[in-house]
C-alpha positions in Angstrom: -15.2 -50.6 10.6 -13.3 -50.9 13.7 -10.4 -47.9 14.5 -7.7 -49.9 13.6 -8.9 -50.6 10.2 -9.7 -46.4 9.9 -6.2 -45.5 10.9 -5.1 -48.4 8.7 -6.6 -46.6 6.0 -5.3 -43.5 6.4 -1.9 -44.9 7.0 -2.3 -46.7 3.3 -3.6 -44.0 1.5 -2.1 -41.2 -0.3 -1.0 -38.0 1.6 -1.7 -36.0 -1.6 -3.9 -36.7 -4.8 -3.6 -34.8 -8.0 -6.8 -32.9 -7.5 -5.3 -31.3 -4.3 -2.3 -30.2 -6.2 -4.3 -29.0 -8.9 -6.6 -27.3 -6.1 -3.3 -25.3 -4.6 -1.9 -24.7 -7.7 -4.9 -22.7 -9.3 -5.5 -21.4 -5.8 -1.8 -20.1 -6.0 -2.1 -18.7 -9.8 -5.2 -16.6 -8.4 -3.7 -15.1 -5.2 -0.3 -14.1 -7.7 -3.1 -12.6 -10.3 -4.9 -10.4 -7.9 -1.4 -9.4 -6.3 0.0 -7.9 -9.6 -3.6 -6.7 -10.2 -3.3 -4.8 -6.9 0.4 -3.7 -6.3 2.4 -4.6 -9.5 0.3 -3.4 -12.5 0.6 -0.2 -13.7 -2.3 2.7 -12.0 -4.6 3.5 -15.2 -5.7 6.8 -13.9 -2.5 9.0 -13.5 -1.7 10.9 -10.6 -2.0 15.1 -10.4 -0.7 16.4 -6.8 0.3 16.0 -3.4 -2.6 17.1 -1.3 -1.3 17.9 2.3 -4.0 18.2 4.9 -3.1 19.4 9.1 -4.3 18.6 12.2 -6.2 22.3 12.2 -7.7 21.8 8.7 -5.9 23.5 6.6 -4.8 21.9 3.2 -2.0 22.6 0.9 -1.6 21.1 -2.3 1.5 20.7 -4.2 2.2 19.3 -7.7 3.4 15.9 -8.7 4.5 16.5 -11.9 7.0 18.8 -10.9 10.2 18.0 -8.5 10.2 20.2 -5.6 11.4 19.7 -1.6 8.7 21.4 1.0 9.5 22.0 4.6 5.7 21.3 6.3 4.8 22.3 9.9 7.7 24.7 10.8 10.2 22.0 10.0 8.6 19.0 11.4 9.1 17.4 8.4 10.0 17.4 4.7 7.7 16.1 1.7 10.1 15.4 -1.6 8.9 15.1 -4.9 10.6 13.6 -7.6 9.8 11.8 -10.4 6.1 11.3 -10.2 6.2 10.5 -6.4 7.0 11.8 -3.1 8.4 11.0 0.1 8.7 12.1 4.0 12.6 12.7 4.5 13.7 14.7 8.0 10.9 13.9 10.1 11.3 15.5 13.6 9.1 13.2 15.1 10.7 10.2 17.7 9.4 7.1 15.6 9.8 8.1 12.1 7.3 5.9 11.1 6.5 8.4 8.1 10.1 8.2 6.4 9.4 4.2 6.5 6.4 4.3 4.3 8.4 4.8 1.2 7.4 6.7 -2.1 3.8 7.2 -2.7 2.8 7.7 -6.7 -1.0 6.5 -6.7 -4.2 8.1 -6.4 -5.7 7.8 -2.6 -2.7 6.5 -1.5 -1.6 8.3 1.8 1.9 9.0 4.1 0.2 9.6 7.7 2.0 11.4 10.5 0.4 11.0 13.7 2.4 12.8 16.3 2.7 15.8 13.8 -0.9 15.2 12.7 -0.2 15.5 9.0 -2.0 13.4 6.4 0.1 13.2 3.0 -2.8 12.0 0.0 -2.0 11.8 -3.6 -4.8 13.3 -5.6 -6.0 12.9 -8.6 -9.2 11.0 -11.1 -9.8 7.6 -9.5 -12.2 4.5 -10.8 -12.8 4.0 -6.9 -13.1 6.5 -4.9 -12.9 6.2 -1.2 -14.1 8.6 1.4 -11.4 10.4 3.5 
């Protein structure tokens, strides 16, 4: 078969068959599945506190179950509770990247200030647990 009669054939033939849709869309069912699976679903182990660990080691833990505002750090910054979750509001450092990661409500998940060097971990029973 000569190149003109290849590119003929690709010209001629169909850009998309029915088992390449079929491949995409149960390819597309799968990726929404483990989405909800991951983000959406409901967490099956419940939350119990705010564990707040310092740069020099020291830990304070807080409960989640009750709705509370605590200055950490002298006022660097200020770790609200309500409803089940918490939240960095008043952060005194110059990005403010820790009052952009939003509420926090799951077991291991984490709000991490670097340039104060304070590490915000809900705590809690977990299925998986992770080493931090």
């Amino acid at each position: 078969m000569k190149n003109a009669d290849k590119i003929e054939a690709i010209k001629s033939g169909k850009p998309i068959r029915t088992a390449d849709f079929v491949f995409f869309a149960v390819l597309a069912a799968a990726i929404l599945a483990g989405c909800y699976f991951m983000y959406w679903s409901p967490p099956k182990t419940p939350a119990e506190s705010v564990a707040v660990r310092y740069n020099d080691g020291k830990t304070q833990t807080f409960d989640l179950h009750t709705d509370a505002t605590h200055i950490l750090a002298d006022g660097a910054l200020t770790l609200v509770i309500q409803d089940k979750a918490c939240f960095v509001t008043d952060s005194k450092c110059p990005d403010r990247v820790c009052e952009h990661m939003g509420k926090i409500n799951r077991v291991n998940q984490k709000i991490v200030c670097l340039p104060q060097g304070i590490v915000i971990r809900i705590s809690g029973e977990s299925e998986i647990h992770f080493y931090s």
